[in-house]
N, C-alpha and C positions, 0 to 999 in steps of 0.2 A: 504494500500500500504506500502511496505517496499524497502529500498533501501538495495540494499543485497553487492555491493561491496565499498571500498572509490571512492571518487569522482575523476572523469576525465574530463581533461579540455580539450578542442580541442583548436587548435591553427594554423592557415595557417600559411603557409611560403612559400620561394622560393628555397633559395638552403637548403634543409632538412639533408642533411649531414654535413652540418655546423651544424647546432644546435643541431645534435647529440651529434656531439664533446663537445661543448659547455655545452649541460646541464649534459651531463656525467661528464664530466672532472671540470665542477666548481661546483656542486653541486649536487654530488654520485648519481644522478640515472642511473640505469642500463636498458640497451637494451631489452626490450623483444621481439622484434619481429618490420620486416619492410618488408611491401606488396605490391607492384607495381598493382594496379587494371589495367586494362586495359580500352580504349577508348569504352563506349555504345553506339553501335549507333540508330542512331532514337531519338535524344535529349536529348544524354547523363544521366549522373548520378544527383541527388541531389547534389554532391562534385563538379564535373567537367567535362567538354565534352570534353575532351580529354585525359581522365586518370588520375592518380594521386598514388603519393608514399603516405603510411600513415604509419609513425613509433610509437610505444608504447614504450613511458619509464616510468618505477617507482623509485616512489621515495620514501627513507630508512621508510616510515612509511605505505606506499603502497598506496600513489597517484599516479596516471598515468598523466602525461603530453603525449598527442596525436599530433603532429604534422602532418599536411597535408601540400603537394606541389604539384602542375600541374605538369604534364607531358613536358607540353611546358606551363613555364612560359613567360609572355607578359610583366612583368618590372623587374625592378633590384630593391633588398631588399634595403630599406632608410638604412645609415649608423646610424642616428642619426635623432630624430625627436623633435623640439621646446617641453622646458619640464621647457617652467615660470612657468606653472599654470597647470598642469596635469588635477586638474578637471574641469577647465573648458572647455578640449579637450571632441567632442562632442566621445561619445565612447570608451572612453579611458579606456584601463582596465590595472590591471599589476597584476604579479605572488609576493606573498610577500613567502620569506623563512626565517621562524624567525631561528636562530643562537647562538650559545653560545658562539661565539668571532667577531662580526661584522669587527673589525678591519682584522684580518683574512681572512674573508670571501667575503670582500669588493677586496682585493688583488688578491687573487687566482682567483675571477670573472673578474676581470682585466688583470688576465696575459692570462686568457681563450680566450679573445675577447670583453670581453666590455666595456664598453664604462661607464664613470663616472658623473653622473649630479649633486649627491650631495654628499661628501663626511661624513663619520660616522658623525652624529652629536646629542646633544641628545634635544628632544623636552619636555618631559617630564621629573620628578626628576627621575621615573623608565625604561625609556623609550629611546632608540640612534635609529637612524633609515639612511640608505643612500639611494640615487636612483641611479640605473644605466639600461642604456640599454643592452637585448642581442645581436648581433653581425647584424642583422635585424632592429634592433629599439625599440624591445617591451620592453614594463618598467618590471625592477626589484627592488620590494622595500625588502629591509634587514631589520631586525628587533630584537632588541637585548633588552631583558626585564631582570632586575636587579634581578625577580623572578619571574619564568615562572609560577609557581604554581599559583600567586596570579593571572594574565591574564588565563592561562588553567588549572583551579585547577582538570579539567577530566584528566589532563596526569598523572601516576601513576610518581614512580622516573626516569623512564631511556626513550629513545626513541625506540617507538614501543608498547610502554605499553599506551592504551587506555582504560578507566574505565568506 
């Protein structure tokens, strides 16, 4: 078996046009495409009985972020979700985007929509890392390494360059 494109991560939501904005605008990926299924009936889809939008974004190294959303959503996206102890949340997952100015990147995620739990800080001597959520709740961890080479010694010099 081989895995023939990068990896994609699926991810539900509710209002999906927000998080377009959002992962566009704070963290360069770009729109590929966004498809309204329609409702299946006879017990609906795998996704949802009622339809569902599913947008594809990529991102600058050619991750796709997949976002799904109901047709008719039944709650309202969490603003904010308790984030003492992330792992011990049962399922808790979060998107990390390692960076070359965390401080930066921690900002421009902030003026996008969201939401700040830990501000830059560093845990290791090589190592700074913040938490925030997107505009829905899900975690974002940021990731700033003093030398990327030594953490992805597969990344060639520049980004895009996989080895």
């Amino acid at each position: 078996m081989a895995i023939l494109a990068p990896t994609e991560i699926g991810m539900s939501c509710i209002n999906i046009d927000e998080l377009i904005t959002f992962y566009v605008s704070a963290f360069s990926f770009s729109l590929v495409n966004k498809i309204v299924a329609p409702p299946v009936p006879a017990g609906g889809s795998l996704f949802c009985d009622a339809g569902y939008a599913v947008a594809r974004l990529q991102a600058p190294f050619g991750e796709r972020l997949k976002l799904l959303a109901p047709s008719n959503p039944t709650v309202h996206a969490p603003r904010s979700r308790a984030a003492t102890n992330i792992l011990r949340e049962p399922r808790a997952a979060f998107l990390t985007f390692i960076v070359d100015d965390i401080d930066e990147a921690s900002q421009l995620a902030l003026e996008c929509g969201a939401a700040s739990l830990a501000a830059p800080v560093r845990i290791r001597p090589d190592l700074r890392i913040a938490l925030l959520q997107d505009p829905e709740g899900n975690y974002i961890e940021l990731a700033q390494y003093d030398d990327i080479s030594l953490y992805r010694p597969d990344l060639a010099s520049g980004p895009g360059r996989v080895s």
